[in-house]
C-alpha positions as CSV (number, residue, x, y, z in Angstrom):
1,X,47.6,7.3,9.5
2,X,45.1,5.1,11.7
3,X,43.4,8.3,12.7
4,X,43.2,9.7,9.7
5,X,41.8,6.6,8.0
6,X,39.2,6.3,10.8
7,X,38.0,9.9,10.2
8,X,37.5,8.9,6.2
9,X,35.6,5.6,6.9
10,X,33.6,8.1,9.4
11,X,32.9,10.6,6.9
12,X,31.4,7.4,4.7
13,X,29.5,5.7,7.0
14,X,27.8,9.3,7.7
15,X,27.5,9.5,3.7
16,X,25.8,6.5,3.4
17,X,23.6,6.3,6.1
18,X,22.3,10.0,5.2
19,X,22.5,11.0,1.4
20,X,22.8,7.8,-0.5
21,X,19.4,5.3,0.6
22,X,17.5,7.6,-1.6
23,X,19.7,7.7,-4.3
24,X,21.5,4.1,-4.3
25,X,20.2,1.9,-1.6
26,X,21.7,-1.3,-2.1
27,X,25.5,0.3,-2.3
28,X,24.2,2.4,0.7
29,X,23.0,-1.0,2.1
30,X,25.8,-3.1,2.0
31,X,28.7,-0.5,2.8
32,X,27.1,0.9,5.7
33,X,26.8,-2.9,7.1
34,X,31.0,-3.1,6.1
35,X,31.3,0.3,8.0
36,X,29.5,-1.2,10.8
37,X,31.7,-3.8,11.0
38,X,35.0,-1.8,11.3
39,X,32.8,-0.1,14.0
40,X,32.9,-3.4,15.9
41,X,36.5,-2.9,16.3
42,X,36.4,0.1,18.6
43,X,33.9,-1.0,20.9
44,X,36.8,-1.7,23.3
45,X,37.8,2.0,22.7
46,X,36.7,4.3,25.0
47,X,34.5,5.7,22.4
48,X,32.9,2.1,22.0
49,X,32.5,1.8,25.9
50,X,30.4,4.9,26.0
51,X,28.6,3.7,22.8
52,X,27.4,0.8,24.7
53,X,26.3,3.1,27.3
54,X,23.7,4.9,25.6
55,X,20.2,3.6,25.8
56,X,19.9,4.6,22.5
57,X,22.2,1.8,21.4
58,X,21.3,-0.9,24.5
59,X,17.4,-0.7,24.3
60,X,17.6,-2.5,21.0
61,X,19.7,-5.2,22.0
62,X,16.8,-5.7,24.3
63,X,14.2,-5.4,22.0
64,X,15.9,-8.2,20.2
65,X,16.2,-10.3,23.7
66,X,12.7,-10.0,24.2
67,X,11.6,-10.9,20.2
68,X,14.1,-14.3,20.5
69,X,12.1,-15.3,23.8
70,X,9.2,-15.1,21.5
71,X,10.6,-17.0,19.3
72,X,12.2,-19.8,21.7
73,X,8.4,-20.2,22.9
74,X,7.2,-20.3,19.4
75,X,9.6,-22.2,17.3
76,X,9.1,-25.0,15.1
77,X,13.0,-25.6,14.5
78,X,16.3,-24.5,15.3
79,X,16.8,-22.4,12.0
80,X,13.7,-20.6,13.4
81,X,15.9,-18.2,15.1
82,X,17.8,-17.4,12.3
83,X,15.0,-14.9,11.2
84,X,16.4,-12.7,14.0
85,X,18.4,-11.3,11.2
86,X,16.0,-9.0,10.0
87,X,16.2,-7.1,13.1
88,X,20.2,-7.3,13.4
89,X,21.2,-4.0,12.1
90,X,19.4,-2.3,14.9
91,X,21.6,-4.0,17.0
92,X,24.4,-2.4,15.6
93,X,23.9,1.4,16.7
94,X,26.9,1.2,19.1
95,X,29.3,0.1,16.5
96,X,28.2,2.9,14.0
97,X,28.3,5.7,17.0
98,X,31.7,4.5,18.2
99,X,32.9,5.3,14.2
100,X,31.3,8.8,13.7
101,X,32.3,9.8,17.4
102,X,35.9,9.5,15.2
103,X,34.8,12.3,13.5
104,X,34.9,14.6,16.9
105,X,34.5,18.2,16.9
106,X,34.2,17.9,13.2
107,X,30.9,16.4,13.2
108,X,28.5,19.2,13.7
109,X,24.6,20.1,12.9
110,X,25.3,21.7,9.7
111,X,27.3,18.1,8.1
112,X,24.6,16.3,9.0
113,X,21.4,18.6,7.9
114,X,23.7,19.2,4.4
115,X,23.7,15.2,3.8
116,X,20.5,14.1,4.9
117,X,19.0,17.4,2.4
118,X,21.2,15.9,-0.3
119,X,19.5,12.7,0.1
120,X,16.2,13.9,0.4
121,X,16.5,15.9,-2.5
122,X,17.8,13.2,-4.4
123,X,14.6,11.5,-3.8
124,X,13.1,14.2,-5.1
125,X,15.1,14.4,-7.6
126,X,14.8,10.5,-8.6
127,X,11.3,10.5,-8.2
128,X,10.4,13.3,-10.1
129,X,12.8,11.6,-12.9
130,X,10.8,8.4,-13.3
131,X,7.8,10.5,-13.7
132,X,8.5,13.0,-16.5
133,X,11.5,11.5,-17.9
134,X,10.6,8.0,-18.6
135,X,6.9,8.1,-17.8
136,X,6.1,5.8,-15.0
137,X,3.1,5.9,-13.3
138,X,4.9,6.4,-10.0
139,X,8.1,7.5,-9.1
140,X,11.0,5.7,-7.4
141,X,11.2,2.5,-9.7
142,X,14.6,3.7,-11.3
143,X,16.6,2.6,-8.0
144,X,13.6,1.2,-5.4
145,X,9.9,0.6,-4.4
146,X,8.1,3.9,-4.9
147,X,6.4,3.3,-1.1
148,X,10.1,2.4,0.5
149,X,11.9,5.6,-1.3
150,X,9.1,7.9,-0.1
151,X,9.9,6.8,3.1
152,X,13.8,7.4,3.1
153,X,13.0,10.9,1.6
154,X,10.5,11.6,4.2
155,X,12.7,10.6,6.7
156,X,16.0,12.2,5.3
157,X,14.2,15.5,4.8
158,X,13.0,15.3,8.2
159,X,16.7,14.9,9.3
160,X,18.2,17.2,7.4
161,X,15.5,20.6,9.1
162,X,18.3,19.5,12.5
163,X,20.8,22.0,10.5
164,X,17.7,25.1,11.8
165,X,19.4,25.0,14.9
166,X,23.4,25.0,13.9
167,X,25.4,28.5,14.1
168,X,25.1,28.6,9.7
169,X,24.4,31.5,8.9
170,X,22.4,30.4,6.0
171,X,20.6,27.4,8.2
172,X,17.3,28.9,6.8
173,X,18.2,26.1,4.0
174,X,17.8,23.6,5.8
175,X,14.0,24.1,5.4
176,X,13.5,22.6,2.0
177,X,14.3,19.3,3.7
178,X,10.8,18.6,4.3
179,X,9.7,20.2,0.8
180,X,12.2,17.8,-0.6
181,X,10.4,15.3,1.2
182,X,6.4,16.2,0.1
183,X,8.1,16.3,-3.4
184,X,9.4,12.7,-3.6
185,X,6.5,11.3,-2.2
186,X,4.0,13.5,-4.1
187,X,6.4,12.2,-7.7
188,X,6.0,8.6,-5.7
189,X,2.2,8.5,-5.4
190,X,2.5,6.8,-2.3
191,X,-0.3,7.4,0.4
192,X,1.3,6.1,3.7
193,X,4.0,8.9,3.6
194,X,2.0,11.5,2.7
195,X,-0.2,10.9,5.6
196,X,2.9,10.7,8.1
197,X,3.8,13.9,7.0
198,X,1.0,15.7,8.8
199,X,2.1,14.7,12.4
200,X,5.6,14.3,11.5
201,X,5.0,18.1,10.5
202,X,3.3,18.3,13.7
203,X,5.6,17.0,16.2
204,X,8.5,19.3,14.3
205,X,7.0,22.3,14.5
206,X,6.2,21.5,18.5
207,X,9.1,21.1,19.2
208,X,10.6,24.3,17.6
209,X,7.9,25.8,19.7
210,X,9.2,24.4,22.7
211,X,12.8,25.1,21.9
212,X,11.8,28.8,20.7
213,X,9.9,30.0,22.7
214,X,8.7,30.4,27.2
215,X,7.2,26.8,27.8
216,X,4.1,29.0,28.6
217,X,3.6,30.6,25.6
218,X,5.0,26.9,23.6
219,X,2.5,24.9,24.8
220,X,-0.2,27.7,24.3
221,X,0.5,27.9,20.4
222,X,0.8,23.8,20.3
223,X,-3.0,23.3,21.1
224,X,-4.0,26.7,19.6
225,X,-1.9,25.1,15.8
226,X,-3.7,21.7,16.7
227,X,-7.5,23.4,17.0
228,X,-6.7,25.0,13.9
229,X,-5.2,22.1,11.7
230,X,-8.3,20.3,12.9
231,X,-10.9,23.3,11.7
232,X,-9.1,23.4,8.8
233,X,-9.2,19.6,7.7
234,X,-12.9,19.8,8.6
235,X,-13.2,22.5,6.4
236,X,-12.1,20.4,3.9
237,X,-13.7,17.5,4.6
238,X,-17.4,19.8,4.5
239,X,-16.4,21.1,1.2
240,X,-15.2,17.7,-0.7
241,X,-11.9,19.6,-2.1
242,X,-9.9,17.4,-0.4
243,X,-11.1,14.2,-2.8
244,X,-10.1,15.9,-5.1
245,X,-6.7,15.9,-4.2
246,X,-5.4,12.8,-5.1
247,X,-3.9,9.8,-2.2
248,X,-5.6,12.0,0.7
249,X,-8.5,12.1,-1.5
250,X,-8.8,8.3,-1.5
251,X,-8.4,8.1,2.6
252,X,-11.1,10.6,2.8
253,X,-13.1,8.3,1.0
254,X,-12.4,4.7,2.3
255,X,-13.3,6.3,5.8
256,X,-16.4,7.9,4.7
257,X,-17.6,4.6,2.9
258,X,-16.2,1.9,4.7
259,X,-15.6,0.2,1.9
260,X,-11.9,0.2,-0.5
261,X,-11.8,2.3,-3.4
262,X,-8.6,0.3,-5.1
263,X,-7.0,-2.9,-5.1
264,X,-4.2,-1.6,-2.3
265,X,-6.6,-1.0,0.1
266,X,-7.9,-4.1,-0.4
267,X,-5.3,-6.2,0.1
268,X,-4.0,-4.0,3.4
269,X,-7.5,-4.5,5.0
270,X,-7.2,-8.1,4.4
271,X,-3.8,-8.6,6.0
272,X,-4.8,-6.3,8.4
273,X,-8.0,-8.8,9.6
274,X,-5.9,-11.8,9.1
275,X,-3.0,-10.2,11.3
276,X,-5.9,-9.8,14.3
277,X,-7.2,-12.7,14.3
278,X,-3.7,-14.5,14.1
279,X,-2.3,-12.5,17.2
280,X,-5.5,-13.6,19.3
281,X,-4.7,-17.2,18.4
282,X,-1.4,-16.7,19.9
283,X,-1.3,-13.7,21.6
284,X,2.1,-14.3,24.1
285,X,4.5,-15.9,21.9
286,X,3.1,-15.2,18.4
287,X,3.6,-17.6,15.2
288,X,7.9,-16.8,15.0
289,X,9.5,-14.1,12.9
290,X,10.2,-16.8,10.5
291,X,6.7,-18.0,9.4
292,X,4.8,-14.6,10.7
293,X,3.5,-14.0,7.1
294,X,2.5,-18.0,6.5
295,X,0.8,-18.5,10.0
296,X,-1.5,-14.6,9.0
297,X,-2.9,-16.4,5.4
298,X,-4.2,-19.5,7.6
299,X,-6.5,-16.4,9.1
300,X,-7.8,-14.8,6.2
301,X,-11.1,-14.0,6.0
302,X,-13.2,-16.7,4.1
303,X,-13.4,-16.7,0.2
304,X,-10.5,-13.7,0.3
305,X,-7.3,-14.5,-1.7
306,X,-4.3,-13.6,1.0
307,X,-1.8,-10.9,-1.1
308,X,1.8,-12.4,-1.6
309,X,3.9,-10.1,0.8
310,X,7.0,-10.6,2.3
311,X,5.4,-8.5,5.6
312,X,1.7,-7.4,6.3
313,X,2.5,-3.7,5.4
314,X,2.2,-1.9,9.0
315,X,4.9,-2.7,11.8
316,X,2.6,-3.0,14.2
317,X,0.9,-6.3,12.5
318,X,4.5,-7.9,11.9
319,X,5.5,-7.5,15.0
320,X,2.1,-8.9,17.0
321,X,1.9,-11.6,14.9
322,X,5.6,-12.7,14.8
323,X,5.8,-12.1,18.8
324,X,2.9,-11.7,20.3
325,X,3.1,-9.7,23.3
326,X,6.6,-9.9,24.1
327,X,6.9,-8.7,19.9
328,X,4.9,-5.8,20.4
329,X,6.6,-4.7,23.5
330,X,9.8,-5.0,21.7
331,X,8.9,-3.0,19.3
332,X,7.1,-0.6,21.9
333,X,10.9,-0.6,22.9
334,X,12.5,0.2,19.8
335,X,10.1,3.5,19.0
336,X,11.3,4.5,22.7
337,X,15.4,4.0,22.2
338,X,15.4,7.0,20.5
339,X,13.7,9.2,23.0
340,X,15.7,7.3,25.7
341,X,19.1,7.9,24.5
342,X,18.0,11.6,24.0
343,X,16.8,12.2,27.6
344,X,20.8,11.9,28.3
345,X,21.8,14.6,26.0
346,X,22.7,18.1,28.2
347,X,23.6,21.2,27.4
348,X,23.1,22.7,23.6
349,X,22.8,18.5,22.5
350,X,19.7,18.0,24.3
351,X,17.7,20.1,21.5
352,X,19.1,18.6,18.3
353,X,19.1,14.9,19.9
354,X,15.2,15.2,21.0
355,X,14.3,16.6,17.8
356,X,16.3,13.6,16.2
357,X,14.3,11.7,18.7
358,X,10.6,12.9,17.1
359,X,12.2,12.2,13.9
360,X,12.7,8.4,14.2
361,X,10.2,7.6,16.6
362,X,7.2,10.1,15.6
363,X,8.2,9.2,11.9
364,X,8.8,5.0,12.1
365,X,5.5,5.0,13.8
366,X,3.3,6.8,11.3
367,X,5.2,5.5,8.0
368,X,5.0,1.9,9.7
369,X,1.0,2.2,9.9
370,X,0.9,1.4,6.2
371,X,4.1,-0.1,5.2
372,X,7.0,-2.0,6.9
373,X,9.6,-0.2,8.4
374,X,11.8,-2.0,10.5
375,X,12.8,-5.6,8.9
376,X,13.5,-3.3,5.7
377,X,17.0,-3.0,4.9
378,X,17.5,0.9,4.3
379,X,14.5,2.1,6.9
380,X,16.2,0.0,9.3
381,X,19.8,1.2,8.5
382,X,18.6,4.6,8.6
383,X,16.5,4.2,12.3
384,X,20.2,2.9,13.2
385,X,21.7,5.7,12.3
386,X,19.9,7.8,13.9
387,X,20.3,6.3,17.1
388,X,23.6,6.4,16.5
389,X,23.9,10.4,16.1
390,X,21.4,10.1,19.3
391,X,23.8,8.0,21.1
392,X,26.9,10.5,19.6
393,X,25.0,13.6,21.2
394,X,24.1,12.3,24.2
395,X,27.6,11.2,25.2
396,X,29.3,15.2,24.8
397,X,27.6,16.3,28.6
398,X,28.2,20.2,27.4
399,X,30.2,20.0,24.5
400,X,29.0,22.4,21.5
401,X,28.0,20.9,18.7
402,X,27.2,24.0,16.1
């Protein structure tokens, strides 16, 4: 009866973290923090122990170490530290890896790549809805922030191209993942995403090279693809079609002028500034996780007005100015967990947990360029996730996972 009720709450947890962000994030939210917590349970399993284990799952513990040092050197008062809650969910990778490792031989590529493409395609879907059905400008307002769904949908259909290398004979499917993806955040209108894309693209189609093919030849067609995406964006560039063409269209520009072509842009380049110049007032400990956003608007450059945010739209800005140093190693940290934990994976799980790996890390680090990823309920719940099916592979030395 226990077992079999484990194996359920598994099957949920997986649910939840995969299909449903895009669809329902705040129910996806709040029962994969309850599934979490049943995970606590089994950490003195043998499951849990080897949880722990994983670097995928310990790293972030020290991530978090390091950012409440920063804030012990930065704080104004003892409910200072209680911002370390936005970064607690990362902390709970071994929990949510001793649950799905419930699931056993059960849990396989092709689960996973079929619920991560139902939730990308939901965000297509849900996008794509608020656009021709009720006529907003941009799509994702019917259940979240059109920027934050692109970025589950992006990251989902990312996920879900892991089912390419199961035993499925139909794990050709898998490829609309990403198309999914390019959907919802074309129907969203959101810029960021679209741009992390390219070398999320990139790193995927690397490492199918590498998995694919003799190292030789892989590494031969990587710079050979990268010469050629290069020509062809300068081709583009030379001709002007690509300002034609909608969010890349308004990059294009902003780099070729120097100057913001909407009100978006200007606010990012103005928290961007104000972020510098706070981290060089306190570049070791940084201004506390708690006030990171407060201490940034005393920076702003004169006679701007400092947007109302609850973070400076790009990871790497939150993180300096909230830590300093020891914040941006931490978050140096938290992009390398994944890679870590899939460095132990052997046998037929070393493939599928280092292209997880390029997922999260490759992907976190080019959405969070333009919006905040980690301190974001669902992108955070998601990056755990994923170290938690990192974690999950890498503890099965030789076992098959098809």
């Amino acid at each position: 009866m226990l077992r079999s009720t484990l194996t359920m709450l598994a099957w949920c947890a997986l649910v939840c973290g995969l299909t449903l962000p895009t669809l329902a994030p705040g129910a996806a939210n709040m029962l994969t923090l309850v599934l979490m917590g049943v995970g606590l349970t089994l950490l003195p399993t043998a499951e849990g122990r080897g949880a722990l284990g994983q670097p995928a799952t310990w790293l972030p513990l020290v991530a978090g170490g390091l950012m409440l040092l920063a804030i012990a050197g930065s704080a104004r008062e003892p409910m200072s530290f209680g911002a370390i809650i936005f970064l607690v969910p990362l902390f709970l990778a071994a929990p949510h890896a001793a649950l799905v490792e419930q699931l056993g031989a059960r849990l396989t590529l092709t689960a996973v790549g079929t619920l991560a493409l139902l939730g990308a395609i939901a965000g297509a879907v849900v996008a794509g809805f608020d656009v021709f059905v009720m006529g907003e400008p941009r799509g994702g307002v019917l259940v979240n922030n059109p920027i934050h769904l692109a970025d589950l949908a992006l990251t989902l259909g990312f996920v879900a191209a892991v089912g390419v290398l199961s035993r499925w004979r139909w794990r050709a499917v898998f490829l609309l993942g990403p198309l999914a993806a390019l959907l919802a955040i074309w129907f969203s209108g959101s810029r960021g995403p679209l741009v992390a894309f390219v070398p999320m693209s990139m790193a995927a189609l690397a490492g199918a090279a590498v998995h694919y093919l003799p190292r030789r030849r892989a590494w031969l067609l990587i710079g050979c693809g990268a010469v050629a995406a290069l020509l062809v964006f300068a081709v583009l560039i030379g001709t002007g079609w690509i300002e034609r063409t909608g969010p890349f269209g308004e990059i294009v520009s902003l780099f070729r002028s120097g100057e913001p072509g909407d009100d978006s842009t200007s606010q990012r380049l103005i928290m961007y500034r104000s972020a510098l110049a706070a981290f060089m007032a306190s570049p070791v400990w940084g201004h506390g996780l708690g006030h990171f956003m407060e201490a940034a608007a005393q920076f702003a450059p004169p006679g701007a007005r400092f947007p109302k945010y609850d973070h400076l739209h790009n990871d790497i800005a939150d993180f300096a100015v909230s830590g300093g140093l020891l914040g941006l190693l931490s978050y140096g940290l938290i992009l390398l967990a994944p890679f870590a934990g899939a460095w132990r994976a052997q046998g037929s799980q070393r493939a599928p947990a280092l292209y997880l790996a390029l997922v999260a890390s490759v992907g976190y680090a080019g959405m969070g360029l333009t919006n905040a990823m980690f301190g974001v309920l669902a992108q955070t719940l998601v990056y755990t996730v994923l170290l938690s099916l990192i974690a999950v592979l890498a503890s099965r030395p030789k076992e098959s996972f098809p």
